[in-house]
C-alpha positions in Angstrom: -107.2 -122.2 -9.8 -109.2 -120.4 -7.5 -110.8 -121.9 -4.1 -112.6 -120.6 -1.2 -112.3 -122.9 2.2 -114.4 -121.4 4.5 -115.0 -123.2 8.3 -118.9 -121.9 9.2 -118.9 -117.9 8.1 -119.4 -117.0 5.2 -119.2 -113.7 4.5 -116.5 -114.2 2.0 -118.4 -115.9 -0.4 -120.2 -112.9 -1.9 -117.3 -111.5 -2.8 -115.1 -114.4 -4.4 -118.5 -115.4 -6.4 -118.8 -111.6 -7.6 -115.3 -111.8 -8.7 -115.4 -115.6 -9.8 -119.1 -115.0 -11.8 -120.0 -111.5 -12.5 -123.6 -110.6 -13.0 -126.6 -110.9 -11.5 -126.5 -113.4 -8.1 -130.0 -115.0 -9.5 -127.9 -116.2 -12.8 -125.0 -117.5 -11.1 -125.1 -121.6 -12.2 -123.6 -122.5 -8.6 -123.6 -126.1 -8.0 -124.4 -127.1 -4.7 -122.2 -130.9 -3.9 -124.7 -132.2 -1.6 -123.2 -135.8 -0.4 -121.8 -134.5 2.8 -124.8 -134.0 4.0 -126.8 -136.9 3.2 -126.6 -138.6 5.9 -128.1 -136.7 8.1 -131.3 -135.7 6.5 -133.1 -132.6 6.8 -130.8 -131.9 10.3 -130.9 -128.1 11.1 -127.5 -127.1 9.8 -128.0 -128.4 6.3 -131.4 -126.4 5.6 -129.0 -122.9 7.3 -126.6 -123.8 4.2 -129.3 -123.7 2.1 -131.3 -120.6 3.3 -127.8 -118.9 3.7 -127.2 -119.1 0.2 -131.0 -117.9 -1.2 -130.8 -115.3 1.3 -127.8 -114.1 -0.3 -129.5 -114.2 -3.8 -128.0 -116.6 -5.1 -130.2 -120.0 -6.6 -127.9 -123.2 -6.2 -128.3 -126.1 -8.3 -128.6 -129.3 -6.1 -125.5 -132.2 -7.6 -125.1 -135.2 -6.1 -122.3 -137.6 -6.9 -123.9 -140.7 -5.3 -125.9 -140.6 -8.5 -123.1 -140.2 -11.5 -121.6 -143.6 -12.3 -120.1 -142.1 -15.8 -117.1 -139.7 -14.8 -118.1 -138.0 -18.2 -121.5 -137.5 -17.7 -119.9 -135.8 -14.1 -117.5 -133.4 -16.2 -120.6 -132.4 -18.3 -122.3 -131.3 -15.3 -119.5 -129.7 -13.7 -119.1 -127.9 -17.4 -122.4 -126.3 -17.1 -121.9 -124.6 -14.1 -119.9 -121.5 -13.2 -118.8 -122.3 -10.0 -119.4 -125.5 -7.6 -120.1 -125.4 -3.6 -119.2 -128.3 -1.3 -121.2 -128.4 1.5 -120.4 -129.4 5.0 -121.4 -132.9 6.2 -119.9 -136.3 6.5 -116.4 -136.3 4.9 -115.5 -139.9 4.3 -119.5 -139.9 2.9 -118.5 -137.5 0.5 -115.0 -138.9 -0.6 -116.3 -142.1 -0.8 -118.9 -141.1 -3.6 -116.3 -138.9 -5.4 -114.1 -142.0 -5.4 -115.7 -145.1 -6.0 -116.1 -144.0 -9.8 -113.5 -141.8 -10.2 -115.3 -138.4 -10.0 -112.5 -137.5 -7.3 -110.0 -137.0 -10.6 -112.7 -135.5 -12.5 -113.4 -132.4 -9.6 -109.7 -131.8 -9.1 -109.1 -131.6 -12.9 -112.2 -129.2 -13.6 -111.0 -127.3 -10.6 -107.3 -126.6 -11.3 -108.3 -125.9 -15.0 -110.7 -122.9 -13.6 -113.5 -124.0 -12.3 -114.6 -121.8 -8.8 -114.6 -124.0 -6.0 -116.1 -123.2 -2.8 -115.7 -125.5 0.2 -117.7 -125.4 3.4 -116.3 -127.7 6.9 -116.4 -131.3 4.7 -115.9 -129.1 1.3 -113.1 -127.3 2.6 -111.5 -131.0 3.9 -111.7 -132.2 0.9 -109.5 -129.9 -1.0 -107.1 -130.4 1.3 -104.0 -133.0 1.0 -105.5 -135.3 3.2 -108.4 -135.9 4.6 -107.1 -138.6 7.7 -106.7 -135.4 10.2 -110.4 -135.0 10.7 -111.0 -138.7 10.7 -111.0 -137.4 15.0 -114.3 -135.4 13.8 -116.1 -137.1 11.7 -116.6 -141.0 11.5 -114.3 -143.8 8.6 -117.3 -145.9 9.2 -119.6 -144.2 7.7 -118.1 -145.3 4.6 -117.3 -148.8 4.6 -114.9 -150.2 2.3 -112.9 -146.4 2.2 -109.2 -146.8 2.6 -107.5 -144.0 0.6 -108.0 -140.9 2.9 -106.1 -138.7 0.3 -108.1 -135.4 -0.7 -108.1 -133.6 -4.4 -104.8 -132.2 -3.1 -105.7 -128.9 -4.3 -104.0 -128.2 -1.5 -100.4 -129.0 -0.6 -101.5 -129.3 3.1 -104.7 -130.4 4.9 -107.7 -128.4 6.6 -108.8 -128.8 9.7 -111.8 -127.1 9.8 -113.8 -125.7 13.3 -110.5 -125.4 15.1 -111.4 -122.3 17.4 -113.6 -125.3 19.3 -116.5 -123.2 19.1 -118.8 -125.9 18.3 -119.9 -128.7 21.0 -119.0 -131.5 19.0 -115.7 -130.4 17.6 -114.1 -128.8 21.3 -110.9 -127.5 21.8 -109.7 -130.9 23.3 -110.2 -132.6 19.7 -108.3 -130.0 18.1 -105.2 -130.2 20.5 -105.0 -133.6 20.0 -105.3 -133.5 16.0 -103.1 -131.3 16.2 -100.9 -133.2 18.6 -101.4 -136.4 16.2 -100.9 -135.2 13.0 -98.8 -132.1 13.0 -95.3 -134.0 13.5 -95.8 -135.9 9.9 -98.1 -133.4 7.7 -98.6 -129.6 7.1 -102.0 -128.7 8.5 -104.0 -125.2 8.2 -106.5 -124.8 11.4 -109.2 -122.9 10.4 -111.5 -121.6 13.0 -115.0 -120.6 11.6 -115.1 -117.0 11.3 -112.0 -117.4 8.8 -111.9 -118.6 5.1 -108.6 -119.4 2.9 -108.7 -118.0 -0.4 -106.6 -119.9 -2.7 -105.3 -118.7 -6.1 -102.6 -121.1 -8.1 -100.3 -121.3 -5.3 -101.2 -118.7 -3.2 -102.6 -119.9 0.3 -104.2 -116.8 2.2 -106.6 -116.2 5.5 -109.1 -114.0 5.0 -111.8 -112.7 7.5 -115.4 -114.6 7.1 -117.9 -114.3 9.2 
């Protein structure tokens, strides 16, 4: 198994991808997991996720799970690529369209049996054990009818992603008081933005990313 969680930065990627999918950036099949984002459009921050990847070389291949209603026809996709990105967003969007048919089991699976997974704020949430932590930063509502707030539990704890404060929405106030909340009843792994967590099997470890 082999993950990348990064917060913002990410200047690890280029390396876990060269390692995870050798040869040319151009011919890398990365997925690009795009339902985090969907709700908000064409905002700014999902065309820099975008652009930060082309700039890098690399030519990601838009998925979106809202539109899979066949976990098997989602495994066959997933089978096709060499690695799959998660992009930031809405979590509870994105769990909610992993979930409602399933595809949640189907990512985890594909991902603990090798496939590269690279997480991004929402992305990086989602691996995690639970996702109820950052339910502080982004908004339950926005998937109505979502009541299971577990992750894939690639992760034995959760991420809390942006926890330096840096960014206006997500100050250091909301991070105390995650931490404050949720701390006394579940492991949780703050991860401010110019850090990643690279993740092998069992192995849980920060690396610089900016």
């Amino acid at each position: 198994m082999r993950l990348l969680l990064l917060s913002w930065g990410i200047g690890a990627l280029t390396d876990f991808l060269d390692d995870a999918a050798p040869g040319p950036r151009s011919a890398v099949r990365l997925g690009y997991l795009n339902d985090a984002a969907l709700p908000y459009g064409d905002a700014v921050f999902t065309a820099i996720e975008t652009a930060r990847l082309a700039e890098l070389g690399y030519r990601p291949e838009v998925v979106t799970a809202r539109d899979y209603t066949s976990p098997e026809a989602f495994a066959a996709r997933l089978d096709a690529l060499d690695a799959l990105y998660v992009c930031g967003g809405e979590t509870y969007v994105l769990l909610h369209h992993l979930r409602r048919h399933g595809l949640d089991v189907v990512l985890a699976d594909k991902v603990r049996a090798g496939l590269p997974y690279i997480g991004l704020s929402a992305g990086s949430v989602l691996a995690g054990a639970s996702t109820e932590p950052v339910s502080l930063m982004d908004d339950v509502a926005a998937a109505p009818g979502l009541t299971d707030l577990r992750g894939l539990g690639l992760l034995e704890a959760s991420v809390v992603p942006h926890s330096d404060g840096q960014i206006p929405q997500y100050p250091a106030e909301i991070i105390a008081e995650i931490d404050a909340r949720y701390s006394p009843r579940m492991p949780l792994i703050m991860l401010p933005d110019d850090q990643a967590l690279l993740v092998t099997d069992a192995d849980v470890t920060p690396i610089p990313s900016r």
